[in-house]
C-alpha positions as CSV (number, residue, x, y, z in Angstrom):
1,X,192.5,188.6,-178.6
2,X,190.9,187.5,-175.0
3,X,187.2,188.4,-174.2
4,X,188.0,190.9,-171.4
5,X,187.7,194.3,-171.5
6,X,190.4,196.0,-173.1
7,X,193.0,198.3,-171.6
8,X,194.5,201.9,-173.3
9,X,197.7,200.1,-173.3
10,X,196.7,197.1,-175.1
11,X,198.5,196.6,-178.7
12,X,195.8,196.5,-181.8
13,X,195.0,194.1,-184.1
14,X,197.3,196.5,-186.4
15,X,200.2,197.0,-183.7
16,X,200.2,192.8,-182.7
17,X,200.1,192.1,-186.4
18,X,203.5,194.2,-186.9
19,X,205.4,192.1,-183.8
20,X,203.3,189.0,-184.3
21,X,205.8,187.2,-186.9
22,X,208.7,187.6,-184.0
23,X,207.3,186.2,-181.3
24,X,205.4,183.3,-183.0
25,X,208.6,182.7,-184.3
26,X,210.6,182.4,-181.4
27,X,208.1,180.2,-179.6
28,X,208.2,178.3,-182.5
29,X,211.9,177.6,-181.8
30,X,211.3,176.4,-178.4
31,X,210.9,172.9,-178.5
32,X,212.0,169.8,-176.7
33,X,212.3,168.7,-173.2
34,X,211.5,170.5,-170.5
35,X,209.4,173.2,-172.0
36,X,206.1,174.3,-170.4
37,X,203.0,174.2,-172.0
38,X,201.8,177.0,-174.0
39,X,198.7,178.2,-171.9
40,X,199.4,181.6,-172.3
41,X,198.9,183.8,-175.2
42,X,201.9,185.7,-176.1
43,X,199.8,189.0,-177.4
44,X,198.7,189.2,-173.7
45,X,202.4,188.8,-172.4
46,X,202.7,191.6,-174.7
47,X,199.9,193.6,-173.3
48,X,200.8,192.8,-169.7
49,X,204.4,194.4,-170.2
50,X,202.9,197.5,-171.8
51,X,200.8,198.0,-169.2
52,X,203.5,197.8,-166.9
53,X,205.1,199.9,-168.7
54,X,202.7,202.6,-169.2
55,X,201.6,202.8,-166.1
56,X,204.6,202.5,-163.8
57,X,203.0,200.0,-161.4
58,X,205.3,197.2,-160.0
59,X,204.6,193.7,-161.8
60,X,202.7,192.1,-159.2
61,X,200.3,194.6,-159.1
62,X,199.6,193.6,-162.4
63,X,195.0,193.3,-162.8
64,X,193.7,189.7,-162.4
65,X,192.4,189.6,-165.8
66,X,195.9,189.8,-167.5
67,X,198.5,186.5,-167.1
68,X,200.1,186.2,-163.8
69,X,202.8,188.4,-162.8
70,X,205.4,185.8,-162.5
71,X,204.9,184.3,-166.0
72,X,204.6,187.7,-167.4
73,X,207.9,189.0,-165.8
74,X,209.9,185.8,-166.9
75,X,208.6,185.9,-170.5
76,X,210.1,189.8,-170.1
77,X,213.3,188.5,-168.7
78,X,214.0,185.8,-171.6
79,X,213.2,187.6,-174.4
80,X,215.4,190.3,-172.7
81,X,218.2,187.9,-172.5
82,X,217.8,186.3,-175.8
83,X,218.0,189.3,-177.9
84,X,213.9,189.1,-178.4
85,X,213.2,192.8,-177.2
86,X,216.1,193.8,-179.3
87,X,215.1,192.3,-182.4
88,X,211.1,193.7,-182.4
89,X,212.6,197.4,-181.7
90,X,215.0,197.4,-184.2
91,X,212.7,195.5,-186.9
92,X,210.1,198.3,-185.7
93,X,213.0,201.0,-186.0
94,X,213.6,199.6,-189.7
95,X,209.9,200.3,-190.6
96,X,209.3,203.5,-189.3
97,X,212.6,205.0,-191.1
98,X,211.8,203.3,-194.7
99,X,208.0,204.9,-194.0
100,X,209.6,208.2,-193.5
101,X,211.3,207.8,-196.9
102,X,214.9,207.0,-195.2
103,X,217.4,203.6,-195.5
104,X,217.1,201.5,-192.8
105,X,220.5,202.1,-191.7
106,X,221.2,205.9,-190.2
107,X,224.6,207.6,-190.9
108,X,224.1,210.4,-188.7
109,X,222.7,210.3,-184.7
110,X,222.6,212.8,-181.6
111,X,223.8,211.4,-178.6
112,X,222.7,213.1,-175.2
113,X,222.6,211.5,-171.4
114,X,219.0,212.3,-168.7
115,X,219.4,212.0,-165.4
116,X,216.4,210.2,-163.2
117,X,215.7,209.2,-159.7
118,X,215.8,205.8,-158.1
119,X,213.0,203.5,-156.5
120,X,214.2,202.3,-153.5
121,X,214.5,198.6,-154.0
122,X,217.6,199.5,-156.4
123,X,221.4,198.3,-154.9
124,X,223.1,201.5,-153.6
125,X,226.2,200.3,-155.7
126,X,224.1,200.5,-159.2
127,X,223.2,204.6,-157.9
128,X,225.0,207.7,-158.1
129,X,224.7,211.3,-157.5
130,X,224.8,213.9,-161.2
131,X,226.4,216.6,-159.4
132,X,225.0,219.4,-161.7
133,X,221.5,218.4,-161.3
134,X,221.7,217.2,-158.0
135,X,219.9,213.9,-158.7
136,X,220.6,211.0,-156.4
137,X,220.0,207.9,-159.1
138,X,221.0,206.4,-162.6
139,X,221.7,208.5,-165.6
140,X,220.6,207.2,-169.5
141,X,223.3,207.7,-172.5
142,X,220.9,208.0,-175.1
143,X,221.7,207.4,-179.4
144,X,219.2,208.4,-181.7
145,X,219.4,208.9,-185.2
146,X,217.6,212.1,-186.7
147,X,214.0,211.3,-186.6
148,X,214.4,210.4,-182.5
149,X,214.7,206.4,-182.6
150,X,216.4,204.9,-180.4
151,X,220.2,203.8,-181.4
152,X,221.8,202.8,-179.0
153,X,221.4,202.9,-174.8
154,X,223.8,202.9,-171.7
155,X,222.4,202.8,-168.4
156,X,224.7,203.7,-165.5
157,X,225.1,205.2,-162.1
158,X,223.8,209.0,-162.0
159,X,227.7,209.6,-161.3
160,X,228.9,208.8,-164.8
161,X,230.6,211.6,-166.7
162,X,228.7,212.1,-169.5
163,X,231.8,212.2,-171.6
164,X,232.8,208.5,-170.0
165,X,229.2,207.3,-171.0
166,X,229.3,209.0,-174.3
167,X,232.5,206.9,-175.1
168,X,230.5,203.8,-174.3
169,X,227.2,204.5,-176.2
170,X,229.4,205.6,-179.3
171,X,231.7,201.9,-178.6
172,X,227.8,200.3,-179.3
173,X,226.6,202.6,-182.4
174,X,229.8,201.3,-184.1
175,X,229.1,198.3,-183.2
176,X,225.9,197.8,-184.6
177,X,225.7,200.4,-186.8
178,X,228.9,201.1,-188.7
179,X,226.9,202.9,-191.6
180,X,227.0,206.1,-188.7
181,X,229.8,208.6,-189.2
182,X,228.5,211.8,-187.7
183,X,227.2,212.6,-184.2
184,X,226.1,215.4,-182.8
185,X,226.1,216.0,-178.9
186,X,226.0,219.3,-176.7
187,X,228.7,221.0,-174.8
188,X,228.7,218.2,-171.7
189,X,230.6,216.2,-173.9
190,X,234.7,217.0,-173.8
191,X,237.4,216.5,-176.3
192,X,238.2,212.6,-175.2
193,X,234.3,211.8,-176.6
194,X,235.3,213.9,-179.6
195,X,238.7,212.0,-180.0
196,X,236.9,208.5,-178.9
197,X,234.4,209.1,-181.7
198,X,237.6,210.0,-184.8
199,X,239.4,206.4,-183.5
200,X,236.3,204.9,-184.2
201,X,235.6,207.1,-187.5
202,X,232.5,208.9,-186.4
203,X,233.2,213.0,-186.9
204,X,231.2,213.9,-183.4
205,X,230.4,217.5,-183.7
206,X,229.4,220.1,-180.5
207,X,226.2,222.1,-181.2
208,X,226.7,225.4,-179.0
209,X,223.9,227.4,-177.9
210,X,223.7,230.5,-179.9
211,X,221.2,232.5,-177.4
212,X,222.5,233.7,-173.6
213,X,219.2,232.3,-172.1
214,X,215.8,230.8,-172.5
215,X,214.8,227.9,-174.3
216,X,215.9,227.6,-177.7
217,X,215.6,224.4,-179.5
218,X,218.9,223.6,-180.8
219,X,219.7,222.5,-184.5
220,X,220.2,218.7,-184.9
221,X,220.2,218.0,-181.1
222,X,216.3,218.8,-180.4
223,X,214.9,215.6,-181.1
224,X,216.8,213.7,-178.4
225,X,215.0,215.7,-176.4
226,X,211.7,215.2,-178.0
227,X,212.8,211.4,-177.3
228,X,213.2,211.7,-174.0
229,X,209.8,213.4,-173.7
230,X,208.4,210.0,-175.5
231,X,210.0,207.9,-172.2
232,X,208.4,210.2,-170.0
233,X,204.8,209.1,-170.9
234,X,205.5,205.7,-169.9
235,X,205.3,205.8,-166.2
236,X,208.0,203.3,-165.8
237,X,210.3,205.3,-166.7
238,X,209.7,208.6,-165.1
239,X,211.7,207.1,-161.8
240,X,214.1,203.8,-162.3
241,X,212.6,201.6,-160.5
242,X,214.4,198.1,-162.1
243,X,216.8,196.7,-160.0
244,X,218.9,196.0,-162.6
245,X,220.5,198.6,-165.1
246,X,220.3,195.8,-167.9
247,X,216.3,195.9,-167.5
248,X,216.1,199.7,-167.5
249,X,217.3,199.4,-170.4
250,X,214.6,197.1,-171.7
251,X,212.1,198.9,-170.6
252,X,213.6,201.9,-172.8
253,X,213.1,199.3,-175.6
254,X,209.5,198.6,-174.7
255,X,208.9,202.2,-174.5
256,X,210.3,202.8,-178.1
257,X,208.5,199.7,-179.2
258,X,205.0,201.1,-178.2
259,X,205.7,204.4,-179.6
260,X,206.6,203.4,-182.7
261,X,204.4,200.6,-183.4
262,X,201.4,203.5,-182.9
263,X,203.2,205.7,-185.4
264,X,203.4,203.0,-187.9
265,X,199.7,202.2,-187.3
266,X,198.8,205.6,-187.3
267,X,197.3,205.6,-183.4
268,X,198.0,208.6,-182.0
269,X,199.2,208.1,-178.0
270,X,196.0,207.3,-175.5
271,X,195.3,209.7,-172.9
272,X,194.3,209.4,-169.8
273,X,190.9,211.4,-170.3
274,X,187.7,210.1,-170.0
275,X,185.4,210.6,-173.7
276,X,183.1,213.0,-173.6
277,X,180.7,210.5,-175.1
278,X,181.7,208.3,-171.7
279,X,181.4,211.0,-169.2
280,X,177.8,211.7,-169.2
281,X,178.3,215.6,-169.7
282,X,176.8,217.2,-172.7
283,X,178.5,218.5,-175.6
């Protein structure tokens, strides 16, 4: 760990040592002509993307103290591209299920879309407008199994269908995880995604709202939602701001990563407070 002064977003010695193996592995891989010299340290790549991240500020606004923007953001792009992201979130994923007391592999998930606004440096093509929540931007088909980790992730134009999305996301869960054969979704979702979901032998099932009005947390389907509160603390992600849908959907992955490499550790989620003990009033 450097000598500077740490930020809230910084991993821990118990959060690093949990993506350590990964990364030291794949630089270990890199060898050969024509690559660099290792000057940076890749726990404050790390830190630099969290920060990012957690605070939604663009990359070269990224504090002197932390690597260079442009190093950081390409170390972001090729372990994007090389499946490096991937592999920490789902090796994370693995963890926090078998410390919940489940296998690593799911056989039920909830699948359910969110709608968010774009930054303006993203293509008009890569945009669309949700009609029902009259959002101009992208919209995010979310998989989760049933403690709220992350699955599986589409990111398209705001104008998707969630049903067309929904056929998608389920194409990837089958994929990569054929141990799932029951998914629950809400009634956005029409009889093609049920259909889709029997070719592929996944028994998607419509949880209906049982109330007329007000909130009501819905059995099976809620902690999607709590999932998509867990994105909205990272700043990043409250607006899309990547003009690519391919890195949105990284980000997602660093957003998942953070949260549960802090569950695993048992660090609760920083605040933005100040300490009482820091803040000079008495207590």
């Amino acid at each position: 760990m450097s000598s500077r002064r740490p930020y809230r977003s910084d991993v821990s010695d118990a959060r690093w040592a949990l993506m350590e193996p990964v990364f030291t592995a794949w630089r270990a891989a890199r060898t050969g002509p024509g690559v660099g010299a290792r000057v940076h340290d890749l726990r404050e790549i790390v830190n630099a993307i969290l920060y990012v991240n957690r605070t939604g500020i663009p990359w070269e606004y990224l504090p002197h103290d932390l690597p260079p923007y442009k190093t950081v953001y390409d170390y972001y792009a090729k372990w994007d591209a090389d499946g490096t992201t991937q592999q920490v979130h789902d090796l994370l994923r693995e963890r926090t299920r078998r410390s919940q007391g489940r296998r690593p592999d799911p056989s039920a998930a909830v699948l359910d879309a969110q709608s968010v606004k774009t930054s303006s440096n993203v293509a008009e093509a890569d945009q669309g407008i949700d009609a029902a929540k009259k959002i101009k931007g992208r919209k995010r088909h979310l998989v989760t199994d049933t403690l709220g980790l992350l699955l599986a992730v589409i990111v398209s134009a705001a104008s998707i269908q969630d049903s067309e999305g929904g056929r998608q996301a389920l194409d990837q869960v089958a994929a990569q995880h054929p141990g799932v054969v029951k998914v629950w979704v809400d009634g956005g979702y029409n009889a093609t995604t049920i259909n889709h979901g029997a070719r592929l032998g996944i028994d998607v099932e419509v949880t209906k709202r049982t109330a007329p009005s007000g909130f009501q947390p819905l059995p099976k389907r809620w902690v999607i939602e709590r999932t998509f509160g867990w994105l909205m603390q990272h700043r990043r992600l409250a607006r899309d701001y990547e003009a690519l849908p391919q890195r949105s959907r990284t980000m997602i992955l660093w957003a998942m990563t953070n949260k549960m490499s802090r569950a695993l550790t048992g660090e609760s989620t920083q605040s933005w407070r100040t300490p009482p003990a820091e803040s000079g009033r008495l207590t």
